[in-house]
C-alpha positions, 0 to 999 in steps of 0.5 A: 517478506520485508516489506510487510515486517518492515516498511522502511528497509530499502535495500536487502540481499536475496537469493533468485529463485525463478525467473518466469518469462524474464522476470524475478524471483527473489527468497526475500524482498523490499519491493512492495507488489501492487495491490490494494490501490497501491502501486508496485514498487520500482528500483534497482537488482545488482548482481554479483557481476556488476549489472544494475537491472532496472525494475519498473513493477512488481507483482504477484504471481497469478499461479502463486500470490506469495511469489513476487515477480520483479519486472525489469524493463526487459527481460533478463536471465538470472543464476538460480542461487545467485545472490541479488541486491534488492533496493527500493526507489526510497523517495517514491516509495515513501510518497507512496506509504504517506498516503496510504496511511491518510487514505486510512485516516480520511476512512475514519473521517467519512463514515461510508463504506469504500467502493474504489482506491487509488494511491499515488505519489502527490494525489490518492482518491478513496471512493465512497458509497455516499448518496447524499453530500454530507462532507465538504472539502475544508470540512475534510481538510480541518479533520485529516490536518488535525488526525495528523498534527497528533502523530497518532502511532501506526502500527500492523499486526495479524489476526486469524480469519474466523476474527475478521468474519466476526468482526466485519468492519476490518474491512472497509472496501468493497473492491479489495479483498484483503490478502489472506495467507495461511488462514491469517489478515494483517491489520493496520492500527492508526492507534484509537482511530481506525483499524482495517485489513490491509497488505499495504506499506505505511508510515510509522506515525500520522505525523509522517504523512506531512500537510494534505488538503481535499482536493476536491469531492465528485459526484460519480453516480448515484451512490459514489462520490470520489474524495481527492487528497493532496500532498500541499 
């Protein structure tokens, strides 16, 4: 799919190819499909007759995960063949694809497994299995500031399952299992500093991501403390 060849294409033109219980299907899309703590994209399908469906998620399909279902605010009856428009809400996408990408940073500067994530457009939250306090907000700000300052190159490539079983750190959540398809993983690389599984969207360089701080850091049980990143 685009979005997983190229995070910043906004827009491209599609063919329908299903359309489950008033929902879309597109042979190609730009909208990313929630997962991994990201949210699903949101924005516009124009058809050839002029209508603008609104589309307020994207998922993927629970009978086949490579199926993108586009969810318009109300159901809609599509032309199979028909040829679609497809466009991203850019700006919220972009939030989203700056903070995914600190998310990764803030996992090299805590040395703990990840046990919860959540991205959004002006907050993003990584749980960590940490039963003692080693870290502290100005501590974690001064870090992802200057991780940031160097516009370290991001980039994604795929590596086959037997690789990421032999090399179990590629995946540093607990509560998300990396998308697996054809017995291969995408993996980002935020270049020297940190490599992980992911399907997520993210930005091209660490430059991109602009100026965050650590909101705050929560005790959430014995084993988990919740770190809160801000856009500043």
């Amino acid at each position: 799919m685009q979005y997983e060849t190229d995070a910043y294409a906004r827009r491209i033109v599609a063919k329908a190819v299903a359309n489950p219980e008033g929902m879309v299907v597109l042979d190609d899309t730009v909208f990313y499909p929630v997962g991994g703590g990201q949210p699903g994209d949101t924005g516009v399908l124009e058809l050839a007759d002029g209508r603008r469906i609104r589309i307020v998620d994207s998922r993927r399909a629970p009978w086949d995960p490579r199926m993108i279902l586009h969810v318009p605010e109300a159901p809609v009856d599509i032309e199979m063949g028909a040829d679609v428009i497809a466009e991203i809400d850019w700006q919220r996408r972009h939030l989203h694809m700056r903070m995914h990408t600190c998310l990764h940073l803030l996992c090299a500067v805590v040395d703990a497994p990840v046990t919860g994530c959540s991205i959004g457009t002006d907050r993003g939250r990584l749980d960590f299995d940490l039963p003692e306090p080693t870290i502290d907000r100005d501590g974690v700000t001064e870090r992802l500031t200057q991780l940031i300052g160097r516009c370290i190159p991001v980039t994604t490539r795929t590596v086959i399952a037997e690789e990421l079983h032999s090399v179990p750190e590629l995946v540093r959540s607990r509560s998300v299992v990396p998308p697996m398809y054809d017995g291969q993983v995408r993996v980002v690389d935020i270049v020297g500093v940190d490599l992980q599984a992911c399907g997520g969207t993210h930005v091209a360089h660490t430059g991109e991501i602009g100026v965050v701080r650590c909101a705050k850091i929560e005790k959430k049980s014995r084993h988990n403390r919740r770190v809160v990143i801000e856009f500043n």
